[in-house]
N, C-alpha and C positions, 0 to 999 in steps of 0.2 A: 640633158638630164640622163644620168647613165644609171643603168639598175646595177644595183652591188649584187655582191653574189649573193644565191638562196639562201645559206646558213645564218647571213649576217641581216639579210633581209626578216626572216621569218623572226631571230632570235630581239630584233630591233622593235618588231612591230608589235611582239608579245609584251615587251617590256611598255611600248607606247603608249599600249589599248589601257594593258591592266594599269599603269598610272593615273589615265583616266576614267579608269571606272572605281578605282580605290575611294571616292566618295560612298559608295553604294554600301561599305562595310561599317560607315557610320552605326547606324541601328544595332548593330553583331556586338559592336564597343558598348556603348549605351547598357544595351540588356545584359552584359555581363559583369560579373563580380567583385568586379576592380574597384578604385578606391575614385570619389568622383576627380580629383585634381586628376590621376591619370587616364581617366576617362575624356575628361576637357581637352589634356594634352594630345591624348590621340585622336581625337573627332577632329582639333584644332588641324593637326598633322593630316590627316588624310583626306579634309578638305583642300586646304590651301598650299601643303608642302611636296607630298610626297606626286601630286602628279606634275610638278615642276620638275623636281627630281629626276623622275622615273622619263621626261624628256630630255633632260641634259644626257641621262645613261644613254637611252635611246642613239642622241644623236652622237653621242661620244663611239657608241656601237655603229652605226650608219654613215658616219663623217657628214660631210654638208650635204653632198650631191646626192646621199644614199636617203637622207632625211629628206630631200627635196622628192625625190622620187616617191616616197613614201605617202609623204602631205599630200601632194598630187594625185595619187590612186587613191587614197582615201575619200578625197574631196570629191573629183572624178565621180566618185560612186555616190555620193552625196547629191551629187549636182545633177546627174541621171534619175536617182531615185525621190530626189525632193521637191518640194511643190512647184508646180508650173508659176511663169510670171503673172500669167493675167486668167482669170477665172471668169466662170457666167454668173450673172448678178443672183441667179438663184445660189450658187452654191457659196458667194461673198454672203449670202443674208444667212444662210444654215452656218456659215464658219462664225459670225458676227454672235447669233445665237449660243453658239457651242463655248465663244470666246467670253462671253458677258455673263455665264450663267454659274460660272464657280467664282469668277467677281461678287456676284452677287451673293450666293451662298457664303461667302467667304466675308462679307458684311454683315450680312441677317444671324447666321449659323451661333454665333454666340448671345443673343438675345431669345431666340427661338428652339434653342438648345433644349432647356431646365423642361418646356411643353411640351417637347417630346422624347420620346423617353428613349424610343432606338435610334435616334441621334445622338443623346448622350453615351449608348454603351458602345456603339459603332463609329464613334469620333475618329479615329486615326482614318479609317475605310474610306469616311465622308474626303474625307484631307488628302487619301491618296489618290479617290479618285476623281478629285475636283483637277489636280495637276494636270493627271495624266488629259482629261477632258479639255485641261487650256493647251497642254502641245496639242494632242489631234486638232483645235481648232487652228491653231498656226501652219499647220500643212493643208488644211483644207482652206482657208485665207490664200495660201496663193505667196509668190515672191512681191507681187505690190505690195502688200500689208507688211513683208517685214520691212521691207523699205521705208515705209510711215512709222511702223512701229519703231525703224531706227533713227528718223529724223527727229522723233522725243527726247533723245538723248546726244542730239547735236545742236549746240547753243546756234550758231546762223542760218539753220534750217528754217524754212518759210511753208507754210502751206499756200497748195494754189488749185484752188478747187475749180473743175473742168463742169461748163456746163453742158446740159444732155444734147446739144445741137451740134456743137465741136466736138464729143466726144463720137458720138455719130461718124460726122465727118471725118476723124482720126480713126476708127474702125470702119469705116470703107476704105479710106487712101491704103490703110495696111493692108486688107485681102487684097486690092486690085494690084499692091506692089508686089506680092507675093508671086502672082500667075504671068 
């Protein structure tokens, strides 16, 4: 994996990022003045098109090796900063909590709405910060949990639930493989 040079680097990874954050500008189209067909068209676009794009430019800017390098430092930093694989069950039951509880607002919230009244005028708030509350619990869940959470969307995936006496015994044999 060779690093391309700085200019093609820095000019590559700007082009990367902001492709994928060009969802974010969604809302900016929305509230503004335009006509809705072109409003549709462009939410449509900067969802789904332009961070496609904006990595074909990307890698067209970077070549293979230069995008490889890239994906890798990125991830890299991803995979240092992002949630450990296995957690302590106190902090699985606070992620569990944090994870089920805009679930559930996000069921109840339209029946329970109309009774109260600073849910009605602070609706988007509730909805922003119900999301943000489901990532934070996926980084406090841990890399098991996204594991599970990605074998729901793998048709041959099986669950196989470990009981507390092997699980035991698999958390000794791994500290004592450790030392």
């Amino acid at each position: 994996m060779q690093k391309p040079p700085n200019n093609r680097l820095i000019w590559g990874g700007i082009i990367f990022i902001s492709g994928f954050l060009s969802p974010l500008f969604i809302p900016l189209v929305v509230a503004s003045d335009l006509s809705t067909t072109i409003k549709s068209v462009l939410s449509g676009l900067l969802a789904l098109g332009i961070p496609e794009i904006f990595m074909i430019i990307a890698v067209a800017i970077l070549g293979k090796s230069g995008f490889t390098y890239l994906k890798s430092t990125i991830f890299s930093w991803f995979k240092k900063y992002g949630p450990p694989d296995t957690v302590s069950p106190f902090r699985y039951r606070l992620g569990l909590i944090l994870f089920s509880i805009p679930l559930i607002l996000g069921i109840v919230q339209p029946y329970i709405e109309e009774y109260i009244q600073f849910m009605e005028q602070y609706h988007l708030y509730f909805i922003i910060s119900g999301d943000i509350l489901l990532l934070i619990s996926l980084f406090v869940l841990g890399g098991d949990f996204w594991d599970k959470l990605r074998s729901l969307f793998v048709y041959k995936s099986r669950a196989m639930l470990i009981s507390d006496q092997s699980q035991k015994t698999n958390d000794h044999d791994q500290k004592n493989s450790k030392y």
